[in-house]
C-alpha positions, 0 to 999 in steps of 0.5 A: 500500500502507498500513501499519497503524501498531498492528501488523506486519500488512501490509495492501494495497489493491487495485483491479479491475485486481489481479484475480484476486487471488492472494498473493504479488503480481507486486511481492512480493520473491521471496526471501521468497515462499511459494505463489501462492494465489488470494483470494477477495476479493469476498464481504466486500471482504477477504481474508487470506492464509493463509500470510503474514498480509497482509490485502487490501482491495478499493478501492471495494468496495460491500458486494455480492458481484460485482464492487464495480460 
């Protein structure tokens, strides 16, 4: 995970092994979780979830809808 240092977005890379992906991850605290929902992620390489405002980041994403292979 990486921090955006000129903001209190968090943002998250994930992998091909994260997917489906949904919000909040397995590794999330539980105390402050909302609604799983799934993200589509493939289509622009990103997605923001639209509860807590995380932003995930598809690692070694090609700019092609698919699977980034």
């Amino acid at each position: 995970m990486s921090a955006n240092s000129n903001s209190s977005q968090r943002i998250v890379e994930v992998g091909e092994a994260d997917l489906p992906l949904h919000c909040p991850m397995p590794t999330d605290s539980l105390w402050n979780g909302h609604p799983r929902v799934f993200l589509p992620i493939h289509e622009h390489g990103e997605s923001l979830c639209p509860y807590c405002g995380t932003l995930y980041k598809l690692r070694g994403w090609t700019g092609q809808s698919g699977h980034g292979h």
